[in-house]
CHARMM-style PDB file with segment names, atoms N, HN, CA, C and O in Angstrom:
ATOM      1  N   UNK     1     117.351  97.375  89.581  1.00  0.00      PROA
ATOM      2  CA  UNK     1     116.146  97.983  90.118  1.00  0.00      PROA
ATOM      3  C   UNK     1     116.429  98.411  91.558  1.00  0.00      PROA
ATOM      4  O   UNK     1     116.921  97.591  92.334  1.00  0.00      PROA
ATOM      5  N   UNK     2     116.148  99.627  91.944  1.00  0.00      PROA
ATOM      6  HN  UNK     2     115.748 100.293  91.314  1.00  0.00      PROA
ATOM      7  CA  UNK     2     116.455 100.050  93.359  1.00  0.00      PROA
ATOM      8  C   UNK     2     115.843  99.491  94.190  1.00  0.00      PROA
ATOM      9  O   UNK     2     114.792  99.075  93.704  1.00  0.00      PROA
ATOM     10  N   UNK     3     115.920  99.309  94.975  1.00  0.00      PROA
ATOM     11  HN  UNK     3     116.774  99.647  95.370  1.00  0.00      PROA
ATOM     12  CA  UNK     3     114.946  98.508  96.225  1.00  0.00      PROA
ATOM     13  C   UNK     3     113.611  99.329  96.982  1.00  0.00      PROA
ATOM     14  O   UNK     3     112.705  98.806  97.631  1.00  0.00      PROA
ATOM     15  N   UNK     4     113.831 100.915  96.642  1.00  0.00      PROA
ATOM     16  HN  UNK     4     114.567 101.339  96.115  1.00  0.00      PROA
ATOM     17  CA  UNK     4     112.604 101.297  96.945  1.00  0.00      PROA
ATOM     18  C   UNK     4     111.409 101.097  95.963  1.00  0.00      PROA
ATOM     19  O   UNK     4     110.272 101.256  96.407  1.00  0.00      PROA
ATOM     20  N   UNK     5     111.585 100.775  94.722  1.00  0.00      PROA
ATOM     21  HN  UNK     5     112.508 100.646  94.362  1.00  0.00      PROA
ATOM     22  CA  UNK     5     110.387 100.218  93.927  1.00  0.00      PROA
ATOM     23  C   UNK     5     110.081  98.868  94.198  1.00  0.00      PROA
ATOM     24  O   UNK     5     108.972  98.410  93.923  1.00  0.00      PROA
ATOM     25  N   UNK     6     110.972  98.196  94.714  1.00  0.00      PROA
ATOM     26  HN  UNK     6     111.873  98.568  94.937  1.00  0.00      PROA
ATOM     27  CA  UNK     6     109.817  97.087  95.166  1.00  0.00      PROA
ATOM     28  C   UNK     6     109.298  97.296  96.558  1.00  0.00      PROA
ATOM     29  O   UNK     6     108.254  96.670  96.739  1.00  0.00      PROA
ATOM     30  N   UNK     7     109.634  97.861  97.412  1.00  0.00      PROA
ATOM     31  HN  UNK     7     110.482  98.370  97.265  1.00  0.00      PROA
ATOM     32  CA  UNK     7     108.726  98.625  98.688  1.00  0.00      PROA
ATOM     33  C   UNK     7     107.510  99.062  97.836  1.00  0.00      PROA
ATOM     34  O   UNK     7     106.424  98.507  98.002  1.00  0.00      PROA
ATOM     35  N   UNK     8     107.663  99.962  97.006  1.00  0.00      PROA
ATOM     36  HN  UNK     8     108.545 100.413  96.871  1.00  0.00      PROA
ATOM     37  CA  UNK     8     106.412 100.920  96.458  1.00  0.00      PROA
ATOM     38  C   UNK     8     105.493  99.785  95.900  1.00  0.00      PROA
ATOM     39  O   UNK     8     104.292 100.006  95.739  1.00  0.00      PROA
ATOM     40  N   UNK     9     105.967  98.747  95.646  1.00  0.00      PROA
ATOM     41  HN  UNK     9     106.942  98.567  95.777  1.00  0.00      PROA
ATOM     42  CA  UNK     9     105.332  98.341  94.287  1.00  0.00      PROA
ATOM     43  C   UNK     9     104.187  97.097  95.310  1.00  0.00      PROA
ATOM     44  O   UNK     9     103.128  96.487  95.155  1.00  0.00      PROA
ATOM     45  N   UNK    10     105.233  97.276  96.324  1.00  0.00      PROA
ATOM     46  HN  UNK    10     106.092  97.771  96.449  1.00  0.00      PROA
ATOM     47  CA  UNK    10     104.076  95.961  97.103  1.00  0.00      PROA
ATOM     48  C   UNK    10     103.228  96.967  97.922  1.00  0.00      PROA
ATOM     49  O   UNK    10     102.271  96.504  98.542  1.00  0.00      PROA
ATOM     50  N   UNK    11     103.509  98.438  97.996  1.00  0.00      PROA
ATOM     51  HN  UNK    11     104.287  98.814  97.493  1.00  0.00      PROA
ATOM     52  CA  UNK    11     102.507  98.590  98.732  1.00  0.00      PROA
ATOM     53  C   UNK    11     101.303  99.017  97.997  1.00  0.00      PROA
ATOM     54  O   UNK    11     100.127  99.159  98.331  1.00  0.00      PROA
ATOM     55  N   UNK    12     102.056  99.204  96.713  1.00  0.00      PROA
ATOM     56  HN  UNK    12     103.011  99.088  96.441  1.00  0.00      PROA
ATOM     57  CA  UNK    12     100.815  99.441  95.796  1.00  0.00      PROA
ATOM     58  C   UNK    12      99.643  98.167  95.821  1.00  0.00      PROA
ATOM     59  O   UNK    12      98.439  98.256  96.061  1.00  0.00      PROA
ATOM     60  N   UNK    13     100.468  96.951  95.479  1.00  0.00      PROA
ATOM     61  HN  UNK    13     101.446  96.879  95.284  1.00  0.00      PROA
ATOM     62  CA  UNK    13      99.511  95.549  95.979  1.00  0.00      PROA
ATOM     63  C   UNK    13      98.718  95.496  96.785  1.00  0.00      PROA
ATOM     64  O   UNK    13      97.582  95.041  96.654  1.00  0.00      PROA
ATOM     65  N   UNK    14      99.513  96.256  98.364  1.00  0.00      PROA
ATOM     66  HN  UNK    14     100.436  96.626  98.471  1.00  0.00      PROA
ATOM     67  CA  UNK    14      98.353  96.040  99.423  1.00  0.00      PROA
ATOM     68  C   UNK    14      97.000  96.770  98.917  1.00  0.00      PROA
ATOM     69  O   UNK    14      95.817  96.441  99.009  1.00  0.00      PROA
ATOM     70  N   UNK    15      97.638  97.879  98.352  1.00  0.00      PROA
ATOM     71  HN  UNK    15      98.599  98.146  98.277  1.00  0.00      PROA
ATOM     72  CA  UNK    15      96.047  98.820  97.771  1.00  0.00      PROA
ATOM     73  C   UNK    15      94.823  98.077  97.283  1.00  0.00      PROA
ATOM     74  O   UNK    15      93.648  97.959  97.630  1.00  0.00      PROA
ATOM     75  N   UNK    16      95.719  97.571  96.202  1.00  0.00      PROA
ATOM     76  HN  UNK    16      96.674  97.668  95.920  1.00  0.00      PROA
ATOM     77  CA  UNK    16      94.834  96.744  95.022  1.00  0.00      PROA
ATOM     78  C   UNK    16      94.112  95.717  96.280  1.00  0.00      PROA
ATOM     79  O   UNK    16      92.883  95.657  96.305  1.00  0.00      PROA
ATOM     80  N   UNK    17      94.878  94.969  97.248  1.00  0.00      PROA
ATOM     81  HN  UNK    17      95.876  95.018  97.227  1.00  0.00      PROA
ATOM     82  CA  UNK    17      94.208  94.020  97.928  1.00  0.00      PROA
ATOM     83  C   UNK    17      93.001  94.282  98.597  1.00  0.00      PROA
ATOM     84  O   UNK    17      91.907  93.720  98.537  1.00  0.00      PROA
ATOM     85  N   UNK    18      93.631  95.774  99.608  1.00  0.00      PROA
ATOM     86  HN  UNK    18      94.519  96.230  99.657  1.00  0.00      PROA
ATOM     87  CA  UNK    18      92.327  96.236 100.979  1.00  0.00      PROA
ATOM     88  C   UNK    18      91.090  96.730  99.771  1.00  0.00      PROA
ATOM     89  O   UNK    18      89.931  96.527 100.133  1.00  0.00      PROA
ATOM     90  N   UNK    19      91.272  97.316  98.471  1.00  0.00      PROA
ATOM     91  HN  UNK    19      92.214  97.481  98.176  1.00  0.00      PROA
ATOM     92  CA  UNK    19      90.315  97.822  97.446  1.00  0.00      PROA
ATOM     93  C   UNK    19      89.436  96.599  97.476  1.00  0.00      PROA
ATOM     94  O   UNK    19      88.248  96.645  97.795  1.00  0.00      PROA
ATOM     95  N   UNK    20      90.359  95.023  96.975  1.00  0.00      PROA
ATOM     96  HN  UNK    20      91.324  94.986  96.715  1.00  0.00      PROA
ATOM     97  CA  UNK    20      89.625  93.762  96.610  1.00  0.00      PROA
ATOM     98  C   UNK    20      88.850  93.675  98.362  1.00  0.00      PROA
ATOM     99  O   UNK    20      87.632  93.661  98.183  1.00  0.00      PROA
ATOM    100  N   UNK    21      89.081  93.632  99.479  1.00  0.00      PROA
ATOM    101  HN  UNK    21      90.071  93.643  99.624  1.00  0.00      PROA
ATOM    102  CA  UNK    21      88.407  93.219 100.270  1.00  0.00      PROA
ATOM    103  C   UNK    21      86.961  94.165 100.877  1.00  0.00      PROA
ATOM    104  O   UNK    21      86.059  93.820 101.640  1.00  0.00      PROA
ATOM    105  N   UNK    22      87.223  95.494 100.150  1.00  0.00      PROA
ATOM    106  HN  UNK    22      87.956  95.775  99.530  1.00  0.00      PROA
ATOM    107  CA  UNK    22      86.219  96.574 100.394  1.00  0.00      PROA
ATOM    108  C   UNK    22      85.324  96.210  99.157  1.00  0.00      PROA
ATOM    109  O   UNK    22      84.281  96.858  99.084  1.00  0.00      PROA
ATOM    110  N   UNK    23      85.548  95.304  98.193  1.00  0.00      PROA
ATOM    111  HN  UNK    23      86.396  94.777  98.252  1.00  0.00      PROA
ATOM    112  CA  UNK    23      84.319  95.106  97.246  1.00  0.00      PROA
ATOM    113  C   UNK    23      83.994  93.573  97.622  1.00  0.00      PROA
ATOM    114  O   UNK    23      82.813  93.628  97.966  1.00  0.00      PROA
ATOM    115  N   UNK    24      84.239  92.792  97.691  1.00  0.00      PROA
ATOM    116  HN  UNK    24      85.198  92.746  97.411  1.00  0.00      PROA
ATOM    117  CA  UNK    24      83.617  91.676  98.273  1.00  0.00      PROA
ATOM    118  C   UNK    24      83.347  91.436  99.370  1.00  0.00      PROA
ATOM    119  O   UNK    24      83.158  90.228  99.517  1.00  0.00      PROA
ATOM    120  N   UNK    25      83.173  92.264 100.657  1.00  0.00      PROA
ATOM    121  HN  UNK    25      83.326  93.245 100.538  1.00  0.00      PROA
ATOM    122  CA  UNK    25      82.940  92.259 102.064  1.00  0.00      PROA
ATOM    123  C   UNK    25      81.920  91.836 102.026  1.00  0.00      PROA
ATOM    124  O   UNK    25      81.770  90.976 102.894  1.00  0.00      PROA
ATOM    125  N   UNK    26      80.401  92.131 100.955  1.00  0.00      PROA
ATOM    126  HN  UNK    26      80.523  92.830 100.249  1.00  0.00      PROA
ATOM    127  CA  UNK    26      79.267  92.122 101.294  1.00  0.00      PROA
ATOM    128  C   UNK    26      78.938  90.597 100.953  1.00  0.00      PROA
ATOM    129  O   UNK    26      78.217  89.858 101.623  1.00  0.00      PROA
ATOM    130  N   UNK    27      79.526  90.317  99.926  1.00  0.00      PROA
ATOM    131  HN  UNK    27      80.112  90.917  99.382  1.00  0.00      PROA
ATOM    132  CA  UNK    27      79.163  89.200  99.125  1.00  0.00      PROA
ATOM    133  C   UNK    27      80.130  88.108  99.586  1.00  0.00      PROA
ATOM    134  O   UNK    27      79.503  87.114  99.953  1.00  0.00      PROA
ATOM    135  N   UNK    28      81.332  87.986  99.675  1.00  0.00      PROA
ATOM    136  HN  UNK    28      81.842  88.793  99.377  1.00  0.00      PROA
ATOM    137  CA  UNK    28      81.762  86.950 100.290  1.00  0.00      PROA
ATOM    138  C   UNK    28      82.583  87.069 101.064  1.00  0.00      PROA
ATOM    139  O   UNK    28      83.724  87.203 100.621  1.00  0.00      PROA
ATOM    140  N   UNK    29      82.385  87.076 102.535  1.00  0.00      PROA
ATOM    141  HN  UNK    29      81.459  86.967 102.895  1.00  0.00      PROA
ATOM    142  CA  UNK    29      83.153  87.390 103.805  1.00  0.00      PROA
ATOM    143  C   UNK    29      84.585  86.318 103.901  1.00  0.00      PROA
ATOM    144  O   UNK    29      85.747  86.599 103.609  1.00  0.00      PROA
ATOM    145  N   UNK    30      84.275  85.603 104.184  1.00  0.00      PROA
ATOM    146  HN  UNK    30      83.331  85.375 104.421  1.00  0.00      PROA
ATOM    147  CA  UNK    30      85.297  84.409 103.866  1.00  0.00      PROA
ATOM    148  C   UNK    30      86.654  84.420 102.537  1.00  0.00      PROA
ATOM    149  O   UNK    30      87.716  83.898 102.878  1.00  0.00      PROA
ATOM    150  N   UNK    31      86.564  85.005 101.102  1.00  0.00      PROA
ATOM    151  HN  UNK    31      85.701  85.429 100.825  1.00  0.00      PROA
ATOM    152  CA  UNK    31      87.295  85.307 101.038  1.00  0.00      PROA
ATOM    153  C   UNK    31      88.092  87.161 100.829  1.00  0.00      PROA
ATOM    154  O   UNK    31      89.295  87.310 100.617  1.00  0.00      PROA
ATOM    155  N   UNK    32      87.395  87.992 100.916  1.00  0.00      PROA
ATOM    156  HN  UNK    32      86.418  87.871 101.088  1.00  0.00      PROA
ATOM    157  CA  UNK    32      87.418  89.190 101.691  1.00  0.00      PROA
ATOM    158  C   UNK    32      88.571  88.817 102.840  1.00  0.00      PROA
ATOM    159  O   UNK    32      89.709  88.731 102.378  1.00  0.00      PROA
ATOM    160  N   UNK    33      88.461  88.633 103.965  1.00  0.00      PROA
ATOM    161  HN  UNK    33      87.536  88.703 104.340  1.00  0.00      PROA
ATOM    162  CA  UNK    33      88.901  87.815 105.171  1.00  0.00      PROA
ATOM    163  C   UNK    33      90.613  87.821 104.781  1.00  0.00      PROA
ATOM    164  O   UNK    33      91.539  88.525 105.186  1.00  0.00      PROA
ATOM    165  N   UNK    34      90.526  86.459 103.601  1.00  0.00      PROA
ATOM    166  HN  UNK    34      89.775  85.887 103.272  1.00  0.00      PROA
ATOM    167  CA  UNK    34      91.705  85.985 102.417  1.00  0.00      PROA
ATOM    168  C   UNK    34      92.397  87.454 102.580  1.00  0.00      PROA
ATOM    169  O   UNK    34      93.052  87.930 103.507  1.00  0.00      PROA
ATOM    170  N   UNK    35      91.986  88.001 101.280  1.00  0.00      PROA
ATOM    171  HN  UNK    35      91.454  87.614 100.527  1.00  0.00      PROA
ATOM    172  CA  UNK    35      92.542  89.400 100.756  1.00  0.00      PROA
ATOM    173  C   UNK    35      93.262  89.974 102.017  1.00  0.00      PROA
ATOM    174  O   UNK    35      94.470  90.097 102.218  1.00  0.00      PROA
ATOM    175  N   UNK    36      91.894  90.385 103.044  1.00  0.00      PROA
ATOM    176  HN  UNK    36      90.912  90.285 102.881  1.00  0.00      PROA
ATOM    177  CA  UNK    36      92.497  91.127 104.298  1.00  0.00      PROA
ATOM    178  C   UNK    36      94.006  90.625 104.716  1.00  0.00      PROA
ATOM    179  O   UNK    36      94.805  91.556 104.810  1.00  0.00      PROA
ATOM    180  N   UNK    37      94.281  89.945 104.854  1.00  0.00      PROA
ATOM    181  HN  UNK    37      93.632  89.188 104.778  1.00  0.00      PROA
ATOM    182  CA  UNK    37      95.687  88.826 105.362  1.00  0.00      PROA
ATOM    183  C   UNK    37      96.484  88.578 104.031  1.00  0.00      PROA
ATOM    184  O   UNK    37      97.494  87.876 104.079  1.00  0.00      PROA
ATOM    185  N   UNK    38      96.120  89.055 103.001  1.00  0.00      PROA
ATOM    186  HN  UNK    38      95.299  89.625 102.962  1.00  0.00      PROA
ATOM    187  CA  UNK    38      97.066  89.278 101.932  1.00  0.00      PROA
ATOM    188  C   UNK    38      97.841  90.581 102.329  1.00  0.00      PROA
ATOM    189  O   UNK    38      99.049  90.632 102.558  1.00  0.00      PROA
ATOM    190  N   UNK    39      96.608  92.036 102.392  1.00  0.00      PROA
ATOM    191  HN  UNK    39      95.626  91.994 102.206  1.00  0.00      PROA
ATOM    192  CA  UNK    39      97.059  93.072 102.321  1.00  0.00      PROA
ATOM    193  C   UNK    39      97.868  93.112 103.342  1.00  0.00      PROA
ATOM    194  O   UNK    39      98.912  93.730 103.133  1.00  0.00      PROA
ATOM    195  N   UNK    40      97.665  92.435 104.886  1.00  0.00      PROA
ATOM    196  HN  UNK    40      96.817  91.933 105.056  1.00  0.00      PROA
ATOM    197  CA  UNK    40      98.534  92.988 106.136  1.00  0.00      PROA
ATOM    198  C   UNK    40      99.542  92.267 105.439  1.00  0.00      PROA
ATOM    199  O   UNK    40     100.346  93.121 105.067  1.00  0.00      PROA
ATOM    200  N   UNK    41     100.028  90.834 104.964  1.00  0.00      PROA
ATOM    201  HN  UNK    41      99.375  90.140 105.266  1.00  0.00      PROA
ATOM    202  CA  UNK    41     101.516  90.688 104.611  1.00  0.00      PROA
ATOM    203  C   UNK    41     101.954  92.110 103.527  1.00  0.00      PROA
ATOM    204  O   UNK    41     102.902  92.753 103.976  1.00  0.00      PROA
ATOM    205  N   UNK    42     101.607  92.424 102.732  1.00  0.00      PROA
ATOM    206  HN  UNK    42     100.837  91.901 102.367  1.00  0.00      PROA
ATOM    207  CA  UNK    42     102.077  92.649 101.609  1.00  0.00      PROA
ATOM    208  C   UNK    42     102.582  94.231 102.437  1.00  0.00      PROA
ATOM    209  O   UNK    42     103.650  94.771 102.149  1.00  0.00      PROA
ATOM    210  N   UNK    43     101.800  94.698 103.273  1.00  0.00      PROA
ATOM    211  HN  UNK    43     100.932  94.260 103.507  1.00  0.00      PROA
ATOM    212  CA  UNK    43     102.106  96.123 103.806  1.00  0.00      PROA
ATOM    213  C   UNK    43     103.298  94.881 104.920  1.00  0.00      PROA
ATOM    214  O   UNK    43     104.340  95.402 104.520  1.00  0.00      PROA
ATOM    215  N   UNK    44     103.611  94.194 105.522  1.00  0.00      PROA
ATOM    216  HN  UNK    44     102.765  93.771 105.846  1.00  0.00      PROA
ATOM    217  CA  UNK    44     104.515  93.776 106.479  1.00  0.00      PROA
ATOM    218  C   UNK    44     105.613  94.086 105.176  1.00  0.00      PROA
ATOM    219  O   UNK    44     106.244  95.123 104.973  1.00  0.00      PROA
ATOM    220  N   UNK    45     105.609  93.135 104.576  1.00  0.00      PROA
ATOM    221  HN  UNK    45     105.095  92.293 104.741  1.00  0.00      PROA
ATOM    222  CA  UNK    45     106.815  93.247 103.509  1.00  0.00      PROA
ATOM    223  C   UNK    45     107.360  94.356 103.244  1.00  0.00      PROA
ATOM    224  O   UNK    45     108.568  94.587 103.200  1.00  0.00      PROA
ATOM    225  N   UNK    46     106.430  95.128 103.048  1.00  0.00      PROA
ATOM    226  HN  UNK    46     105.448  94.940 103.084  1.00  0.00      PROA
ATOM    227  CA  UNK    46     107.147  96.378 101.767  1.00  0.00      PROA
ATOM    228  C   UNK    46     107.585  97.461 103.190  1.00  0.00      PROA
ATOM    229  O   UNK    46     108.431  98.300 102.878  1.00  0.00      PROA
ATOM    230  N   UNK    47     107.325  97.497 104.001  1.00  0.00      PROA
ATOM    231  HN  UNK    47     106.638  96.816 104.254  1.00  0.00      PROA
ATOM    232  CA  UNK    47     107.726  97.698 105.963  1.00  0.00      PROA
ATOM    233  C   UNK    47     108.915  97.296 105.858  1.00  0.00      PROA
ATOM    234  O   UNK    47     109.876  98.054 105.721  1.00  0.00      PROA
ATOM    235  N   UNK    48     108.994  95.691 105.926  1.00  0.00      PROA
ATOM    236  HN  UNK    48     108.214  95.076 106.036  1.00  0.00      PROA
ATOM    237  CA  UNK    48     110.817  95.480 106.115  1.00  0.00      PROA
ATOM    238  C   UNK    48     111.411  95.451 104.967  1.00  0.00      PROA
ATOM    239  O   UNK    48     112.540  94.986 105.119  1.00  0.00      PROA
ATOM    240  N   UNK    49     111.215  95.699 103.991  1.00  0.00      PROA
ATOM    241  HN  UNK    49     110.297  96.077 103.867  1.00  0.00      PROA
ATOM    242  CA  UNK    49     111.636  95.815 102.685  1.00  0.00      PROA
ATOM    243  C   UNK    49     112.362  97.018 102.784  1.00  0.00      PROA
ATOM    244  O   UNK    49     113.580  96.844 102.758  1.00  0.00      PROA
ATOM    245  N   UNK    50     111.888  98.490 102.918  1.00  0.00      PROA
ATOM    246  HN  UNK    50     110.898  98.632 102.939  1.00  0.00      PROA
ATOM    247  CA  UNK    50     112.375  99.323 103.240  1.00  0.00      PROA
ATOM    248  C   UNK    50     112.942  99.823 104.231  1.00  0.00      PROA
ATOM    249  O   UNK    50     113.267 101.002 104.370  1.00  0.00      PROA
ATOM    250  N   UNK    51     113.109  98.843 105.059  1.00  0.00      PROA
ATOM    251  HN  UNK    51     112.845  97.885 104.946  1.00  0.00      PROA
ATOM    252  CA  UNK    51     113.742  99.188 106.450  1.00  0.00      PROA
ATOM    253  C   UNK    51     115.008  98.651 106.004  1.00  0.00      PROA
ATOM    254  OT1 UNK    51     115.981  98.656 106.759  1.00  0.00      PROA
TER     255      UNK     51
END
């Protein structure tokens, strides 16, 4: 597997994540919050992943 699909593939994750924290913002801040600090790793990763 080339190494730019797992760059792509986590940043696809972050998507799925900042998506998960834009639908539970209203309803549960606390883990929203969670997600948020999922997505910044998962975009850090797939950053030095491809670097």
């Amino acid at each position: 597997m080339p190494k730019e699909y797992v760059g792509i593939g986590l940043l696809a994750l972050a998507g799925f994540l900042i998506g998960g924290v834009y639908s539970t913002w209203k309803t549960a801040k606390g883990f929203a919050v969670v997600l948020g600090v999922l997505a910044v790793l998962a975009v850090g990763g797939a950053i030095a992943w491809l670097v």
